[in-house]
C-alpha positions in Angstrom: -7.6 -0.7 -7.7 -5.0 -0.5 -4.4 -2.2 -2.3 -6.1 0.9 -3.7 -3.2 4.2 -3.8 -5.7 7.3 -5.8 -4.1 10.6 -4.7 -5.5 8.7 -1.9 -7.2 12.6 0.5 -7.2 13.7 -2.6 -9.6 13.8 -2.7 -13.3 10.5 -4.5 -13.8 8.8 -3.2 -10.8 9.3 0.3 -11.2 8.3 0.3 -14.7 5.3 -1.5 -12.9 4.7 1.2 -11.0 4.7 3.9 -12.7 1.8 2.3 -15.4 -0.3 1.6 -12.6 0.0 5.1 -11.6 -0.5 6.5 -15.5 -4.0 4.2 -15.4 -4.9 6.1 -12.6 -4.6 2.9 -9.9 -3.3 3.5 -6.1 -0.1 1.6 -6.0 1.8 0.6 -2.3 5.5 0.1 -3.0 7.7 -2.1 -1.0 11.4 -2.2 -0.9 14.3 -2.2 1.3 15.3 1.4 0.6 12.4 4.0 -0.5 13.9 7.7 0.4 14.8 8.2 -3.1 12.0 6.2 -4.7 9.9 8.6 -2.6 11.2 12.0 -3.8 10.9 10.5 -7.2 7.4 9.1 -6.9 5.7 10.7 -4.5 2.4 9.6 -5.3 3.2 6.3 -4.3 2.5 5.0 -0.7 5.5 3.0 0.2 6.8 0.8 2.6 10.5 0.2 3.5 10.3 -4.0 4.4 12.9 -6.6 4.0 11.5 -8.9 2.6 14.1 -11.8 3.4 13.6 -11.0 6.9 9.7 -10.4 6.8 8.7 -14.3 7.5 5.2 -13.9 9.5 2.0 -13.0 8.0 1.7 -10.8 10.8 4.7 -8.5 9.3 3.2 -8.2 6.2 -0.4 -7.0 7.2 0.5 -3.2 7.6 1.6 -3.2 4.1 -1.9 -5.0 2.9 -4.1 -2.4 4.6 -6.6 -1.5 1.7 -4.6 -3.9 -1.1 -7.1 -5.2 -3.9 -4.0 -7.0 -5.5 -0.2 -7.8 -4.8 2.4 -7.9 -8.0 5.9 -9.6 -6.6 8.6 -8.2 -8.6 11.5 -8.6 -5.9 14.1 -10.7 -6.7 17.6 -11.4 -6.8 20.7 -12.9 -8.6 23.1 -14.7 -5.9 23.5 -14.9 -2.0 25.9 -12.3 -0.9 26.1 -8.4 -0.8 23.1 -8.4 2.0 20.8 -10.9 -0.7 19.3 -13.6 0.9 18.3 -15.7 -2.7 16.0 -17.9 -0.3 14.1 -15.1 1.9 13.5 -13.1 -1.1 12.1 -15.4 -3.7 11.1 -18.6 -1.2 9.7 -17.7 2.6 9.6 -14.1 2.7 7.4 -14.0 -0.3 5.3 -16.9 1.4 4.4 -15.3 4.3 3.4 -12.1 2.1 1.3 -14.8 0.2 -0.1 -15.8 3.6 -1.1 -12.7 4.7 -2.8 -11.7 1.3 -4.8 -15.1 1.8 -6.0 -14.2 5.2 -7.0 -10.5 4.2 -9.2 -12.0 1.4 -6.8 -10.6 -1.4 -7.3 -12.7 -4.4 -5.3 -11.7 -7.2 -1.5 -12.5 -7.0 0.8 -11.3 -10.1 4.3 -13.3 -9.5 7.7 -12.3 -11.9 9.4 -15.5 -11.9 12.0 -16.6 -14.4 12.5 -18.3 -17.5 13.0 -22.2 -17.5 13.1 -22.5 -13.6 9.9 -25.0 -14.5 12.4 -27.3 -16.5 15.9 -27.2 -14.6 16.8 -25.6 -11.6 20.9 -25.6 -11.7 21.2 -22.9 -9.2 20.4 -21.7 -6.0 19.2 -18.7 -8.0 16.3 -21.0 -9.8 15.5 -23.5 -7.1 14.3 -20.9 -4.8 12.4 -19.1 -7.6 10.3 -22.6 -8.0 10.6 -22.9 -4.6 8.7 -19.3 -4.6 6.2 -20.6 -7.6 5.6 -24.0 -5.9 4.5 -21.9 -2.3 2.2 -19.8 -4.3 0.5 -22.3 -6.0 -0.3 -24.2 -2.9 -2.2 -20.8 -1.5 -6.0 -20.5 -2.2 -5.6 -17.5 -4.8 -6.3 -16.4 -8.3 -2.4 -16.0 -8.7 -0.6 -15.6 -12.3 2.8 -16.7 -12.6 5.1 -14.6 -15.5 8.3 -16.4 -16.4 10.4 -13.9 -18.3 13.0 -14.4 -20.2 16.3 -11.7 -20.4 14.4 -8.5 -20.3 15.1 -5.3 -22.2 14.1 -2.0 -22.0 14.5 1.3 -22.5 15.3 1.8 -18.4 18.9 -0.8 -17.8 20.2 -3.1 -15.3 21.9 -6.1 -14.7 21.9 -8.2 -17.8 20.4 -5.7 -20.3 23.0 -3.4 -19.1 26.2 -5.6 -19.6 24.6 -6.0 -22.7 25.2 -2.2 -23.8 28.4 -1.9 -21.8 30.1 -4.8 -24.0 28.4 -2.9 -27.5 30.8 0.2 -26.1 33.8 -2.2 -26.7 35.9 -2.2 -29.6 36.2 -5.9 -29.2 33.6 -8.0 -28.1 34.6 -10.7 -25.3 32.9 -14.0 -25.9 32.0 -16.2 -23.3 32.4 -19.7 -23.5 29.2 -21.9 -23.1 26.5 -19.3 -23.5 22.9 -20.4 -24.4 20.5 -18.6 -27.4 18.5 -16.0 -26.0 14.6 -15.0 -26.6 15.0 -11.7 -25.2 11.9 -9.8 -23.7 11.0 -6.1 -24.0 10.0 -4.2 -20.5 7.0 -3.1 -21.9 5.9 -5.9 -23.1 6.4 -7.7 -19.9 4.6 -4.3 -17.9 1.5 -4.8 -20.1 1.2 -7.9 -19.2 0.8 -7.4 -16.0 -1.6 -4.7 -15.9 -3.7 -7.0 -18.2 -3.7 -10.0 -15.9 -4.6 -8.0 -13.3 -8.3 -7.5 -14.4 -10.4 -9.6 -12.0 -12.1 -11.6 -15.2 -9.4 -13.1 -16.5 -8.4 -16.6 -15.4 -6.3 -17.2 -12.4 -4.0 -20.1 -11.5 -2.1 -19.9 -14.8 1.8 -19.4 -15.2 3.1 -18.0 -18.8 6.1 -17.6 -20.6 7.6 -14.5 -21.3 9.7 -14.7 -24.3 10.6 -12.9 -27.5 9.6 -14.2 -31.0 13.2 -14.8 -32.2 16.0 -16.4 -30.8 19.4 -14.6 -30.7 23.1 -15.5 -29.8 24.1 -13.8 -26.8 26.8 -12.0 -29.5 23.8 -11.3 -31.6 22.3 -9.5 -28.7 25.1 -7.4 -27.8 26.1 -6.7 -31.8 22.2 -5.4 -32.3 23.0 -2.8 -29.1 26.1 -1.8 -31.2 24.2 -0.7 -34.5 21.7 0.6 -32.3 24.1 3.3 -30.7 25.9 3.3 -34.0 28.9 1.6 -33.5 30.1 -0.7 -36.3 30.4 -4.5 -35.6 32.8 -5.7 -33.2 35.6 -8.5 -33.4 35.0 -11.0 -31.5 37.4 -12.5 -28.9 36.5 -16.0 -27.5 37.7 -16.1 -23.8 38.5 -19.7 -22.9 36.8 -21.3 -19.7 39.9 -20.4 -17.1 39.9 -17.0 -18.3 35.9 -17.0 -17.9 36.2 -18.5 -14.4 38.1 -16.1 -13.6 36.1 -13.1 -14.5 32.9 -14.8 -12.8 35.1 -15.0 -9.4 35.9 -11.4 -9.5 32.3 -11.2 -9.9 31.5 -13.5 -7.1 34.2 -11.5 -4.9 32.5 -7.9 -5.9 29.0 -9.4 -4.9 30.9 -10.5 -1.2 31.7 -7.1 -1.1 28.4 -5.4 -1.7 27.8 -4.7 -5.2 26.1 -6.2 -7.5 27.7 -7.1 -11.0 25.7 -9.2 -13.5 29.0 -11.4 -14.0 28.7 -13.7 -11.2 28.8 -18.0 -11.3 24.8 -17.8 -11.0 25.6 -15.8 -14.4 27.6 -18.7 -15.5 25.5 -21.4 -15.1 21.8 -19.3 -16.5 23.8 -17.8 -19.3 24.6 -21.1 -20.0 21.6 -22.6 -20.6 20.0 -20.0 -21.8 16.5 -18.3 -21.6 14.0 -20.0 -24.4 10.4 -20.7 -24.2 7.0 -20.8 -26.2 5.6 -17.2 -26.2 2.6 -18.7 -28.0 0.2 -19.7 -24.8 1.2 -16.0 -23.7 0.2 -14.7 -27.1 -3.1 -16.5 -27.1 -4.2 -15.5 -23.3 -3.1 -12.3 -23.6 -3.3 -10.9 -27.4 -0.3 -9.4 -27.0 2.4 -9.4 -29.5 6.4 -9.9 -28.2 8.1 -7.3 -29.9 10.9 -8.1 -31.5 14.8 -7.0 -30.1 15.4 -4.9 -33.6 12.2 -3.6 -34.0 12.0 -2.4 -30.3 15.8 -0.6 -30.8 14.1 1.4 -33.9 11.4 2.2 -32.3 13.8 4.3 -29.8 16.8 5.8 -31.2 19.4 5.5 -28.9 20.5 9.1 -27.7 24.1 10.3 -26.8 23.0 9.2 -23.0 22.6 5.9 -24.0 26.3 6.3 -25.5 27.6 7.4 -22.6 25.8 5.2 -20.5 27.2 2.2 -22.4 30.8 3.6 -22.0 30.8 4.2 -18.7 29.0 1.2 -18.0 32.3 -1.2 -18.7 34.6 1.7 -17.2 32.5 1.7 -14.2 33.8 -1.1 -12.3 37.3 -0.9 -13.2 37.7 3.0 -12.0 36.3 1.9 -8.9 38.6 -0.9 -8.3 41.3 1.4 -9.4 40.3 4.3 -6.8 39.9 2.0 -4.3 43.7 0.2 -5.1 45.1 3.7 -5.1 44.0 5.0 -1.6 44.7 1.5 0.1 48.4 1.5 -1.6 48.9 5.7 -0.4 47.9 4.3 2.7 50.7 1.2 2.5 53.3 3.5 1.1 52.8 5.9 3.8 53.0 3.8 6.7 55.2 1.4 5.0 58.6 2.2 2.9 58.0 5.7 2.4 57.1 6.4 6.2 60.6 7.7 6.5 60.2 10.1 3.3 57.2 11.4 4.6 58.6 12.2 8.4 61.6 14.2 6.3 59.1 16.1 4.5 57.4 17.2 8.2 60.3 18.0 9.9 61.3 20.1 6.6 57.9 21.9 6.8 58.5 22.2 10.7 56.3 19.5 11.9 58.7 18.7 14.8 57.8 16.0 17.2 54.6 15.4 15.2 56.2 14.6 11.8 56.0 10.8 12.3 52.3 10.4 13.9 50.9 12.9 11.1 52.3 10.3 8.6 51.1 7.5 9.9 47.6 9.0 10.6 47.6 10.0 7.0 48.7 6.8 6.1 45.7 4.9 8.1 42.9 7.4 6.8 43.9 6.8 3.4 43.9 3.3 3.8 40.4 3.6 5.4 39.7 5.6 2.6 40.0 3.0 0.4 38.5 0.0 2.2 35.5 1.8 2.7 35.4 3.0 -1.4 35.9 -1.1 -2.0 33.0 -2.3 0.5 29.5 -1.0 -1.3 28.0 0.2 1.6 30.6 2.4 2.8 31.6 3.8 -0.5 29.4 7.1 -0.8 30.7 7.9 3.1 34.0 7.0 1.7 34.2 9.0 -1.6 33.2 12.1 0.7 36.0 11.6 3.0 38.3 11.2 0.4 37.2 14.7 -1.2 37.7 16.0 2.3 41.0 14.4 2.9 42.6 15.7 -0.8 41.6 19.2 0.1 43.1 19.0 3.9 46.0 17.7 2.0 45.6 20.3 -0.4 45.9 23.3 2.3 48.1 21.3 4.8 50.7 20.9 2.0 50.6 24.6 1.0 50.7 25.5 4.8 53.3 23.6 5.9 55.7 22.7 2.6 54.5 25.4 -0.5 57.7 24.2 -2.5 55.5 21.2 -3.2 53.5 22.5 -5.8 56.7 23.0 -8.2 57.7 19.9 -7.1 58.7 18.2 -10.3 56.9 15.3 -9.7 53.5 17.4 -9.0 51.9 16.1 -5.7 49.7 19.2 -4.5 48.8 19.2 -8.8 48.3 16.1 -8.6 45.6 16.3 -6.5 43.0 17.8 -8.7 42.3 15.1 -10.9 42.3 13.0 -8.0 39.5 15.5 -7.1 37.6 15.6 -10.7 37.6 11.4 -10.4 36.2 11.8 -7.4 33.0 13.4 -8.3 32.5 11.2 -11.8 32.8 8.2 -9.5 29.9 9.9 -7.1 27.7 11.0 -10.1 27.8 7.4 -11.3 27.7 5.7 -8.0 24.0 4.3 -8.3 23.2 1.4 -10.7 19.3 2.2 -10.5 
């Protein structure tokens, strides 16, 4: 079979992906960015297309040329950060419904989520039954999958937080969080390639969850013993301090990235992600593998370790970079402008002494806007490797005293340098 897969560089639809391939299927793969999905997986045939702004069957049919069946496994969390909750998961997906109806595509594989059927508190979950609800109106043999949190061996966005918080020493407890039937990757990847098959029935929508429910501290203390850390002491944050932590989140999304911790968070994690895996069981024959039993069945490695360390320690070194090049840039061109003019005229900077700090002073401060704002920050983290080493060979140039300086600024700027380059290799989230 041709196989279209939306979202197919996410968690689900990756793994997706790459099974179709291993069973020997042609798979299309759409996504907003595929340059690096391509180098990875060359064998696929992909298609850059945003899908929030793909609204006409028309847009879709280049994509559909030779498709025997579409899998949807784009989604997103919250509006903000270029996501468009109600493009992706609502009309966008319509129209690509629309134009598999008028090419005569009849099987339709859609990744929902968990309890959107029952409540729908959030923007996040009225659009994915808004999504559901389009679908089911089309004259196709669709399949709707409702999973719950899902876990795998691959990480990202929930099931990562959930191994960044085992790498505490303390575990922060969130007020208000709901039990959890967790639900393994693979699992959720073999049912799709089973639903697939033309003979089984159409126009069905299953539950995805695991057989046991857990706390979400359950979930995270499991992760622990798994990457052999000891249990963790809990430390119940109360709702302001909560709300507060989600905001941040909210504010990081405004900004481009894309942090589980966010009020959509707030609200899901709330309620939790529960169902009946039983109908899925019986239409399937497969059996939900257990949280535990899926953790022994791959020892975590020392990548996973530092994977979870750095996971937690991610967003705060960022934040911290960012904070330091946008104060430099302050200082610079605010209450030590007049330090810094000394230290050119001592060097022999002349006339230029005062315009050479306050250029500095801007780029730095450039420097670190464009390290906070997600889209800039790779072009950003370059510059700033640039700018340390001009500074670097400007200083030596123009003051060489500086580097017994007590206070160190030209030796200063090699671990400026080394943070640099861990903040580059761990730039990407997926």
């Amino acid at each position: 079979m041709h196989i279209l897969v939306t979202g197919a560089t996410g968690l689900i639809g990756s793994a997706v992906t790459a099974r179709l391939l291993a069973l020997g299927h042609q798979v299309t793969g759409v996504a907003r960015g595929v340059g690096e999905a391509a180098r990875r997986m060359p064998q696929v045939r992909w298609r850059a297309v945003d899908i929030a702004r793909t609204r006409t069957a028309a847009g879709w049919a280049p994509a559909l040329a030779g498709v025997d069946a579409v899998v949807n496994c784009a989604g997103a969390l919250q509006h903000g950060g270029g996501d468009d909750l109600e493009g992706v998961h609502t009309s966008g997906i319509d129209a690509l419904y629309a134009a598999a109806e008028q090419a005569g595509i009849r099987r339709v594989i859609h990744i929902s989520a968990m309890g959107v059927d029952r409540a729908t508190p959030t923007a996040f979950s009225r659009t994915k039954l808004a999504g559901e609800q389009a679908l089911m109106a089309r004259d196709l043999d669709w399949v709707i999958l409702r999973p719950s949190v899902v876990i795998g061996p691959a990480a990202y966005g929930g099931s990562a937080m959930f191994r960044g918080l085992a790498a505490l020493p303390i575990l922060p407890v969130m007020p208000d969080t709901g039990p959890l039937q967790v639900v393994q990757l693979d699992d959720v990847v073999a049912t799709v390639v089973h639903v697939l098959a033309p003979d089984v029935p159409g126009r069905v929508a299953l539950d995805l969850a695991g057989p046991t429910r857990h706390s979400f501290a359950e979930v995270v203390n499991l992760h622990r013993r798994w990457l052999g850390f000891p249990d963790a002491r809990t430390l119940p944050f109360s709702r302001p301090v909560a709300a507060l932590l989600y905001r941040l989140g909210d504010f990081a999304g405004w900004l481009g990235w894309r942090p589980p911790l966010r009020s959509t968070a707030r609200v899901e994690i709330g309620r939790g992600a529960v169902g009946d895996p039983a109908p899925w069981i019986t239409a399937t024959g497969i059996l939900p593998t257990a949280l535990p039993d899926a953790l022994a069945a791959h020892p975590a490695s020392v990548q996973e370790r530092w994977f979870a360390g750095l996971y937690i320690l991610k967003p705060v070194l960022f934040t911290v970079f960012a904070l330091f090049w946008i104060g430099t840039g302050i200082v610079s061109i605010g209450p030590g402008y007049g330090i810094g003019r000394d230290l050119m005229l001592l060097g022999g900077a002349g006339a230029l002494a005062g315009p050479s700090v306050i250029a500095g002073g801007l780029a730095d401060l450039l420097i670190g806007i464009g390290i906070a704002f997600r889209r800039t920050t790779r072009l950003a983290l370059y510059a700033a490797i640039a700018i340390s080493v001009f500074y670097a060979i400007a200083g030596t140039t123009i003051l060489p005293a500086l580097w017994i300086e007590p206070l160190g600024p030209m030796l200063k700027i090699w671990p400026i340098l080394g943070l640099n380059l861990v903040l580059l290799a761990i730039l990407e989230d997926r």
